[in-house]
matplotlib code that plots the C-alpha trace (Angstrom):
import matplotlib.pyplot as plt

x = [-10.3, -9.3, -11.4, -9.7, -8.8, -5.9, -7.3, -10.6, -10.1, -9.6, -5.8, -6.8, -8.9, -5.6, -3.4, -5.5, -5.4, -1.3, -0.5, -3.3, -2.2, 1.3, 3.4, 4.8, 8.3, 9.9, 8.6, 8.1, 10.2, 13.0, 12.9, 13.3, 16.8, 17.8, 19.7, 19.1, 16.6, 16.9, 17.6, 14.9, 16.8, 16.9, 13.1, 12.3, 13.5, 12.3, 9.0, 9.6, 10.8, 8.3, 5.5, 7.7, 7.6, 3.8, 3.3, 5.4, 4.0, 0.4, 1.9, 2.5, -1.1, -2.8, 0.1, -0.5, 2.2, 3.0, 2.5, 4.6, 7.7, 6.8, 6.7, 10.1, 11.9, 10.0, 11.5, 15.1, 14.7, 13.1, 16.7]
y = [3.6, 3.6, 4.7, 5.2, 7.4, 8.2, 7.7, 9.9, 11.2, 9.7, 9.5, 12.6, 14.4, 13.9, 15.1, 18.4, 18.9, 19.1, 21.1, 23.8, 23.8, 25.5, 22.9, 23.9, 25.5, 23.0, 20.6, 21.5, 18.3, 19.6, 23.1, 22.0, 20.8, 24.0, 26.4, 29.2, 30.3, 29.0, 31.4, 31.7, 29.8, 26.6, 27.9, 27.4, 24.5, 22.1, 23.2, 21.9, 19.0, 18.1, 19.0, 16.3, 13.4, 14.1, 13.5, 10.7, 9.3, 9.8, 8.6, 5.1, 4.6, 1.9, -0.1, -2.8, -2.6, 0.1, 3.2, 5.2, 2.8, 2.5, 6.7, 6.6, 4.1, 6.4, 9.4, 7.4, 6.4, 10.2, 12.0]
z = [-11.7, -8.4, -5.4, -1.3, 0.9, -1.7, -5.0, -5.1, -8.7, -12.0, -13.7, -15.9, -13.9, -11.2, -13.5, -14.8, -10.7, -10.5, -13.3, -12.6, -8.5, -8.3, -7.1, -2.8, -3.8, -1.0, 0.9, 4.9, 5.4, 2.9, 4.2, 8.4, 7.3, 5.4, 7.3, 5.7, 3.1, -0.4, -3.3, -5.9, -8.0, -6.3, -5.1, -9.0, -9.9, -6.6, -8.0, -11.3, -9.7, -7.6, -10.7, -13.0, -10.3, -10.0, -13.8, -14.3, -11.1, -12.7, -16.3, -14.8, -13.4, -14.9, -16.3, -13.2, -10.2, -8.0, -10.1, -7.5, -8.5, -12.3, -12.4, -10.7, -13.4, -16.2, -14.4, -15.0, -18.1, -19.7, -17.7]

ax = plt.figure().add_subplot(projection="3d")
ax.plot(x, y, z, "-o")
ax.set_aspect("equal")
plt.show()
C-alpha cells in the first residue's frame, strides 16, 4: 500500500471509488479549447474514456514502476 498526499486509499478500495463516481463528461482543460459545445455523443464516450484510463491506470498498481506508465502500455496493448 501506498500512503501521500496522492495515494490515501488502497488499489481496490480506489478502484470501487471510480466506477461508483460518474466519471467528469470532459475535462475543464479539454472543454477551454472547445469552441462550441460537444454533442452528447462525443459527451458519452470522453466519459467512458476517462473511466477506462482510470482502471487500467489502477490495474497496473503494484506491478513495480510507474503505474501511471504501465496502465498506459496495458491500455495499448487491450485496444
Amino acid at each position: 500500500m501506498q500512503y501521500d498526499l496522492f495515494h490515501a486509499y488502497t488499489v481496490d478500495a480506489h478502484t470501487l471509488f471510480v466506477v461508483r463516481k460518474p466519471a467528469p463528461a470532459v475535462p475543464a482543460s479539454l472543454r477551454a479549447r472547445v469552441p462550441r459545445p460537444l454533442p452528447a455523443d462525443a459527451i458519452a464516450a470522453a466519459s467512458e474514456i476517462v473511466l477506462l484510463a482510470a482502471l487500467f491506470h489502477d490495474i497496473a498498481k503494484g506491478r513495480g514502476g510507474d503505474h501511471s506508465e504501465l496502465g498506459a502500455v496495458d491500455a495499448e496493448r487491450s485496444a
